[in-house]
MISE-81174 format. One record per atom (N, C-alpha, C): x, y, z. Coordinates in steps of 0.2 Angstrom, whole numbers, plus 5000, padded with zeros to 4 digits. Layout:
BEGIN
XYZ;...
***
This chain:
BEGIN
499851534727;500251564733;500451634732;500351684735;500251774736;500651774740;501251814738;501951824741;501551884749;501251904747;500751944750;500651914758;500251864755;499851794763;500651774766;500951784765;501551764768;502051844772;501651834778;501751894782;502051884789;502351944794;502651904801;502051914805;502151904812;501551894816;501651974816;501852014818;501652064820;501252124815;501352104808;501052144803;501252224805;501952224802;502252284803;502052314794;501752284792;501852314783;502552294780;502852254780;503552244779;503352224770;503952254766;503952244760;503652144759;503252144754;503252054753;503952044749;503851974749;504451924746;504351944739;504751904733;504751944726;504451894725;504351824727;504151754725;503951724730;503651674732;503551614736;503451534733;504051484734;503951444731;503951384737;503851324735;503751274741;504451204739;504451184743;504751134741;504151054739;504451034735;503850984732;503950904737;504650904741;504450844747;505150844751;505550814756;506050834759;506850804755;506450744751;507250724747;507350774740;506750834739;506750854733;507450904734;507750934725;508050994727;507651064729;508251104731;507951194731;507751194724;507351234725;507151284719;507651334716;507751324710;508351364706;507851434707;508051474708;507551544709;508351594709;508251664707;508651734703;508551744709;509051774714;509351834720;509251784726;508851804734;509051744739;508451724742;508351674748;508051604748;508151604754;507351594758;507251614765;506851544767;506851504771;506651464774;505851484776;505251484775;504651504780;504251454782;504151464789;503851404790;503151424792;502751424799;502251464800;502151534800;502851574801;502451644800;502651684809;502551654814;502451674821;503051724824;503551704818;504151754821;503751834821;503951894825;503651934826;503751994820;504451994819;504852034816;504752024808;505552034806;505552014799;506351964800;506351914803;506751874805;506551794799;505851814798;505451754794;505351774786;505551844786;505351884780;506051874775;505851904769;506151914765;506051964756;506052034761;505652074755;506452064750;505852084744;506252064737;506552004736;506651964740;506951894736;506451824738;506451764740;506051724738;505951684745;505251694747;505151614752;505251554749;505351524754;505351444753;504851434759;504251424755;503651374760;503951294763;503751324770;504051244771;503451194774;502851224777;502251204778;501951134775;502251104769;502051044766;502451004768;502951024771;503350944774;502950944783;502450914784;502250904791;502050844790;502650784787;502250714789;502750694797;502250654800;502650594804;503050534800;503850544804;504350474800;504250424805;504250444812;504450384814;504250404822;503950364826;503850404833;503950314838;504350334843;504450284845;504150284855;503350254854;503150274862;503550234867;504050214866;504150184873;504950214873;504950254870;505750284870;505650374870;504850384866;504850454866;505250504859;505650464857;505850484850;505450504846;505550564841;505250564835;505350584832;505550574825;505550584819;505050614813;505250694812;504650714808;504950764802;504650784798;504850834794;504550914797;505050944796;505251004795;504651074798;504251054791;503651084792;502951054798;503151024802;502450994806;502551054812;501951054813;501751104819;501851074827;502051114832;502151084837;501351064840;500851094838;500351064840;500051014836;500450974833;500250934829;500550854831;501350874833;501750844839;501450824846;500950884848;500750884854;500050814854;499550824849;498850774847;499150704845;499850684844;499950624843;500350604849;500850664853;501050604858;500950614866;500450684868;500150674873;499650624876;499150584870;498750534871;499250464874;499950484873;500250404874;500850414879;500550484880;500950484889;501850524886;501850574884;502350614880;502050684878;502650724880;502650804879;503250834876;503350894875;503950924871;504250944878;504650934876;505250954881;505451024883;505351064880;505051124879;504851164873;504451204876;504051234870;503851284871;503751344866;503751424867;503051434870;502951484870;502151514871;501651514866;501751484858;501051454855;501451374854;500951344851;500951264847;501151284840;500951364839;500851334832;501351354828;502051344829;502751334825;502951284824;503151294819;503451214815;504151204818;504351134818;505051104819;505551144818;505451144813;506051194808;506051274812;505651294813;505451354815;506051364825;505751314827;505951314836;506651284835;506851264828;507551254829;507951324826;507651354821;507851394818;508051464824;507551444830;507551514834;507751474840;507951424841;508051404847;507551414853;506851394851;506451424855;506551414863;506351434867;506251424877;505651414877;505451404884;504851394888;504751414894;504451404898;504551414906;504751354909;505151304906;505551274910;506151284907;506651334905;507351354905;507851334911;507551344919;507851334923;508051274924;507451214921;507751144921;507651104916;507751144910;507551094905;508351134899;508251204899;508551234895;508351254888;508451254883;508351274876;507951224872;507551224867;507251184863;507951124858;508451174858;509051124853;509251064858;509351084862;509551054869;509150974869;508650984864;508350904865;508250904857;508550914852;508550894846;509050844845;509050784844;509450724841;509850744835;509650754831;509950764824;509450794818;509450814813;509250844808;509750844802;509250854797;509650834790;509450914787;510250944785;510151014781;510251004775;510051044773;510051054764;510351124762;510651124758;511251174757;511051184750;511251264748;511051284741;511351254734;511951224736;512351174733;511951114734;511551084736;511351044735;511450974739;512051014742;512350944747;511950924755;511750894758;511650854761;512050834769;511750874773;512250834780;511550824786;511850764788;511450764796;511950784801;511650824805;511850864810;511750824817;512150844821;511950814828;512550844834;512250824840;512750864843;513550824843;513650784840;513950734837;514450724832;513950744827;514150724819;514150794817;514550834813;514350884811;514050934815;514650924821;514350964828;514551034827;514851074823;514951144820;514151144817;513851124810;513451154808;512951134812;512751084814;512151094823;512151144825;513051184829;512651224833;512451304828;512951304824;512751354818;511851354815;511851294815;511151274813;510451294818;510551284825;510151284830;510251374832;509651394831;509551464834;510151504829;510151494822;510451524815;509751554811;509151554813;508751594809;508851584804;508851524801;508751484793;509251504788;509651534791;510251554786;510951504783;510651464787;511151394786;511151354780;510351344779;510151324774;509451294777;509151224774;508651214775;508551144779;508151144784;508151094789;507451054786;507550994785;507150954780;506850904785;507250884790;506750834794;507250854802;506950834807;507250824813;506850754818;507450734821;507350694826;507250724832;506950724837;506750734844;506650704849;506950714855;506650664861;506250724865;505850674864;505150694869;505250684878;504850704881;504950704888;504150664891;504150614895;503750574898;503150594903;502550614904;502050644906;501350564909;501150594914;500450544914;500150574914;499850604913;499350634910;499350714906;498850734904;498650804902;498650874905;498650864910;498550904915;499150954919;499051014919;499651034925;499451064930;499951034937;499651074941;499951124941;499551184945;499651264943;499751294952;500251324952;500151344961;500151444959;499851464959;499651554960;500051584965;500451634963;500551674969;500651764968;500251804971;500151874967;500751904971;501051934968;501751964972;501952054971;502052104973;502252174973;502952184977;503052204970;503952234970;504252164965;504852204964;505452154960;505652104965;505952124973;506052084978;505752034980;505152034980;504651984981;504651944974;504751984968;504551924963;505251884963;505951914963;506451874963;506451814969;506451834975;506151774981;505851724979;505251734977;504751714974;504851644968;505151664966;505351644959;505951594960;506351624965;506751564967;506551514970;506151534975;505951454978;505651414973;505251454967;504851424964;505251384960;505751404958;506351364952;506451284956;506451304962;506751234967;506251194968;505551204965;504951174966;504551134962;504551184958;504451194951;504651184944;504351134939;504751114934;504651194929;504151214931;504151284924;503851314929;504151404929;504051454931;503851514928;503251554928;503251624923;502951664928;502951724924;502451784929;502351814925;501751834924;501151904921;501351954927;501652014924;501652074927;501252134924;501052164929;500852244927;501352294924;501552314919;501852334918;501852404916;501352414918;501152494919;500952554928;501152504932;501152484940;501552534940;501752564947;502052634949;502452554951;502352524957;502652474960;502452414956;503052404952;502852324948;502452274952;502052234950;501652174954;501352124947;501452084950;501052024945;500951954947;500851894944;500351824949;501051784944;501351754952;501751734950;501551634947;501551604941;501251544939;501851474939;501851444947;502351394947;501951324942;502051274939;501951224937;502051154936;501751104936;502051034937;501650994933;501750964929;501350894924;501150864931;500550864929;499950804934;499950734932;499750664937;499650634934;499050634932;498650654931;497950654929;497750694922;497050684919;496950714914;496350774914;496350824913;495850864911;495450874906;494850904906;494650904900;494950964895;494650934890;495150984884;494751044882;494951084884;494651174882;494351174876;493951194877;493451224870;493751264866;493451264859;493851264853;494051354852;494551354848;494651444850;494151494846;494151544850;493751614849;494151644843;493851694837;494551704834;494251794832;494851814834;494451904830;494551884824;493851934822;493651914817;493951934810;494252034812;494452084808;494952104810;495152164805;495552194810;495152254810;495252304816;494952384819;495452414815;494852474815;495152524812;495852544817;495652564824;496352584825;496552524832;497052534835;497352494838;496552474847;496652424847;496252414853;496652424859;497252414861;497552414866;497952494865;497952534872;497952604872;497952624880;498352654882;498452674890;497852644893;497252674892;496752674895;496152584896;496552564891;496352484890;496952444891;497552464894;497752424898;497752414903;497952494905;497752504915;497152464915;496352454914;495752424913;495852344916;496252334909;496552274909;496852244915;497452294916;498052244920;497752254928;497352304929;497052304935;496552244937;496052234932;495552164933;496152084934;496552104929;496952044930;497252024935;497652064939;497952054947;497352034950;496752094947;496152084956;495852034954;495951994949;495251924949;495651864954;495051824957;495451794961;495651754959;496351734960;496751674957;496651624962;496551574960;496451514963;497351484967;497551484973;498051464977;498451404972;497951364973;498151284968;497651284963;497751254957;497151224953;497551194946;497251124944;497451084939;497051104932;497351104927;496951124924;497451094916;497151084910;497351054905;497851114903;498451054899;498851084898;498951154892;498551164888;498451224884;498451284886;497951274891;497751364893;498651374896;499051354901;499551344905;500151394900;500151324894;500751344890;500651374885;499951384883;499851424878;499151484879;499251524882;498551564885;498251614877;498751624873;498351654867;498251614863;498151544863;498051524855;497551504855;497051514862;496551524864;495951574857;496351624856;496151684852;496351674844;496051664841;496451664834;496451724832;497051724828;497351804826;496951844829;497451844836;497351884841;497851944839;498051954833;498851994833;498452054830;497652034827;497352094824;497152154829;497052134834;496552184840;497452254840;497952254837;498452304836;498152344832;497852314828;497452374821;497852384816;497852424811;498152424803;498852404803;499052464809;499852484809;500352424814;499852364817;500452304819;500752334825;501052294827;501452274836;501952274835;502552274839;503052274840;502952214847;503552184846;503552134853;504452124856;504552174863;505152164863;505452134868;505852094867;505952054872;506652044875;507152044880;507652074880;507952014887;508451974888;508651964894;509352004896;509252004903;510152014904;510151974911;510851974913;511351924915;511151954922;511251894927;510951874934;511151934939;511751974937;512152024942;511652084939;511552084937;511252144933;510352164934;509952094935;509552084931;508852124938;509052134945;508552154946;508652244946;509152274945;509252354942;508952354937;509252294932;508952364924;508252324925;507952264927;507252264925;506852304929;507052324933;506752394938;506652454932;507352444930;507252514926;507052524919;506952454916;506552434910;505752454911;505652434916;504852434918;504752524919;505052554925;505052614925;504952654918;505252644911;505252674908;504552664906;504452604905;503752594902;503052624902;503352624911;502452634913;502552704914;503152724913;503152834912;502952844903;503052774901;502852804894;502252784891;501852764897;501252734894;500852684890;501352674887;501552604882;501652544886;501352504882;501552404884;501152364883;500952304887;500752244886;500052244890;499552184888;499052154892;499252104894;499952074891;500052014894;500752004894;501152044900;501952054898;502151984904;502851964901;502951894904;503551934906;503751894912;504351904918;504751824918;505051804918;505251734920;506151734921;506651674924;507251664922;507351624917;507951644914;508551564911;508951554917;508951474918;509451454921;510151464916;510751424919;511151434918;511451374914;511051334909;511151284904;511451314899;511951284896;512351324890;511751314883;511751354880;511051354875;511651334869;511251274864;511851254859;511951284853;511651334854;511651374846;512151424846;512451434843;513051484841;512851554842;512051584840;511651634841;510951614845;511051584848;510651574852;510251624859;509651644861;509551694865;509651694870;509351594874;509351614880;510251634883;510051644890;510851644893;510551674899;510851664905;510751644912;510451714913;510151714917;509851794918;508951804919;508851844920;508151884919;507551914910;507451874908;507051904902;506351944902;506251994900;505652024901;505452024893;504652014892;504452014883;503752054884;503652084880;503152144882;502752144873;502152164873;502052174867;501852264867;501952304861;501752374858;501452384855;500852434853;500652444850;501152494845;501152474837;501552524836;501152594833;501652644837;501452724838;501852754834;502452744832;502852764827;503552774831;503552844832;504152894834;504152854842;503752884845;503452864854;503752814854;503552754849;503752684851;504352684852;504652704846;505552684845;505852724850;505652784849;506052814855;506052764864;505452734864;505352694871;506052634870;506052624864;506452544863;507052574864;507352644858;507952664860;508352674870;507752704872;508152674879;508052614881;507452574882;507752484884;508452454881;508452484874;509152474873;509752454876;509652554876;510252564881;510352534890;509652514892;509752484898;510052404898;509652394892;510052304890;510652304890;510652334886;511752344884;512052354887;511852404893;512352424897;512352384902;511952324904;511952264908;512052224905;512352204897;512852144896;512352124893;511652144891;511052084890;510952104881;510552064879;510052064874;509652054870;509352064864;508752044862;508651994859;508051964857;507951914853;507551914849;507851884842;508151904835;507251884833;506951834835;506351814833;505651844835;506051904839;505151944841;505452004839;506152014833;506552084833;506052104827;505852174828;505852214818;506552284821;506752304822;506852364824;507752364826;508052314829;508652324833;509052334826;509552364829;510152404827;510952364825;511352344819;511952324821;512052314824;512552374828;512852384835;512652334842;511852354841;511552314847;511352244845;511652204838;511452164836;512152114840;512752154835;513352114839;513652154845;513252204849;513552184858;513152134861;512852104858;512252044862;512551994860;512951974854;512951904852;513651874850;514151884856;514951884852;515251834849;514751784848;514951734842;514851724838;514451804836;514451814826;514851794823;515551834824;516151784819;516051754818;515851684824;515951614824;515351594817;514851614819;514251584814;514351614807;514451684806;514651714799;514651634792;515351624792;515551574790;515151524786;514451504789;514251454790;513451464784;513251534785;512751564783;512951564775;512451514771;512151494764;512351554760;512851574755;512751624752;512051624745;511551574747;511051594742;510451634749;510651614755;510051614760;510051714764;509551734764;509751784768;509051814772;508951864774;508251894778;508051964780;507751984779;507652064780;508052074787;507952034793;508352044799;509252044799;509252024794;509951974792;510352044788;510152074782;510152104780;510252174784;509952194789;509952264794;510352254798;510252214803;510852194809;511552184804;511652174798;512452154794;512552224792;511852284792;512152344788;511852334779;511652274777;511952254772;511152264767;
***
């Protein structure tokens, strides 16, 4: 194991680990290992929220057995390390889905509880913790607690959306949410301006179990295809197997000039009104591509993603986008959606009521950062913030005016466990 192969998704060059070691089964101890001790699970954080230059991963990918799944209740019981699309291949065939789940499958248990991940069903489902039953953590000490919103309801919510700092999440229990079939329906609708998409989007919330939008982000007049969704009862057939780049380019593929290409073909192709169609392409549109994060080239991405609060959210995302598309810089595939207003159970948790916009960069160096320094500044001065699991770049400061229950969570954080993110955001 190459402390090397264990990278983030965005392939910023981030210093490697000093070590990477595994855990040898879920009842085993940690690894007695010299300096600090990072939980890694798939790698898909963007940042270095996953990383841990100079001190030691803890591989967690070998714990992906099934304990326990119960089809007629939807429960299940797994370790730590199982991939959500591995969740997906055992309980979609028996009429069951994840209650929510980010935009790839391919994060470990441990991984969605560690970031609390979302979906496009936030408006009526809320946060991935929000449907964890309990979990058992392991502590550098060696001690043992199952967590639930229940027992040990302090280290749950410190636990949930804590970026692995807690200690280490060895198995979790789940309830699943009830489906008849594979399929979702999909309702299209192409919209221009922020007004339309805010309209839009509300009706959709009241209609709609899951709601997203692809926008142009480089448009003088924002516009993008707003994507209402419903589980079908029916099945579709299942997508053909993924495409994968092969290499990486010398230099970045994505470039003013191949996004405007891009995000123009995208609005103008015709989108179909209604159409049903399996559940993959819907929730997961890149995992279609494998290591799709290469087409960035040597120098890796940046992915920034930022919510702010309902009063605010159609000025600053006006003026987020404005900056964007003056600076030339963004995404092929920039996403626009709401959180509802479900209290999200983790201590550092991201979502919270409002508007979120997640865009990817090509990183350009100075250009870049200086484009981030103002969204910044428009986030924060609209009460909002980033999130920790698609962060390389945020700043103390803008770590804790986004998250004012640090102190609360402080406390809680493993003095063997730490992370490059963790590390930057404390100063430390």
């Amino acid at each position: 194991m190459s402390a090397g192969d264990f990278t983030a998704w965005g392939r910023l060059g981030w210093p490697p680990a000093a070590a990477v070691r595994a855990l040898a089964g879920r009842r085993a101890p940690l690894p007695d290992v010299a300096g600090t001790l990072l939980p890694y699970g798939n790698g898909r954080s963007y940042g270095d929220s996953c990383l841990n230059p100079g001190g030691t991963l803890l591989a967690l990918r070998g714990l992906d057995r099934f304990i326990a799944f119960d089809a007629d209740t939807g429960i299940l019981a797994c370790e730590a390390g199982t991939l959500l699309a591995d969740i997906l291949d055992l309980a979609v065939p028996r009429g069951w889905f994840l209650p929510v789940t980010p935009g790839t499958r391919h994060v470990t248990v441990g991984g969605a509880i560690a970031n609390d991940v979302h979906g496009k069903n936030h408006h009526a489902a809320g946060a991935f913790g929000a449907h964890v039953l309990s979990f058992e953590l392991l502590r550098s000490d060696g001690s043992r607690r199952r967590c639930s919103p229940l027992e040990n309801a302090d280290w749950f919510a410190a636990t949930v959306g804590g970026l692995g700092l807690t200690g280490v999440v060895t198995q979790a229990e789940l309830q699943l949410k009830r489906i008849a079939g594979n399929a979702v329906a999909v309702r299209n609708t192409r919209f221009t301006g922020l007004d339309e998409f805010f309209a839009l989007n509300a009706e959709a919330e009241k209609t709609h179990e899951y709601a997203v939008a692809w926008i142009d982000c480089l448009a003088k007049t924002p516009r993008g295809v707003l994507m209402g969704g419903d589980h079908a009862d029916t099945d579709a057939p299942e997508p053909r197997g993924e495409k994968r780049v092969p290499l990486t380019p010398p230099l970045s593929l994505i470039n003013n000039a191949s996004l405007r290409a891009f995000n123009a073909a995208y609005y103008g192709k015709p989108w179909p009104t209604a159409q049903t169609v399996h559940y993959r392409p819907y929730f997961y549109p890149l995992d279609a591509i494998g290591c799709w994060n290469r087409i960035y080239g040597p120098r890796g991405f940046y992915q920034y993603q930022s919510v702010v609060p309902p009063a605010a959210a159609r000025a600053a995302t006006a003026e987020m986008l404005a900056a964007i598309a003056a600076s030339g810089q963004g995404s092929f595939l920039a996403v626009l959606k709401n959180f509802g207003d479900q209290p999200s159970p983790g201590l550092l948790s991201f979502p919270m009521a409002g508007t979120t916009l997640a865009l990817d960069f090509p990183n350009r160096g100075a250009p870049t950062l200086k484009l981030f320094e103002r969204l910044d500044a428009i986030v924060r001065a609209a009460g909002g913030r980033l999130y920790p699991a698609k962060d390389a770049r945020m700043s103390a400061a803008m770590f804790r005016a986004g998250y004012p229950r640090l102190a609360e969570f402080t406390p809680y954080v493993d003095p063997k466990f730490s992370s490059g993110f963790w590390r930057r955001v404390m100063e430390n």
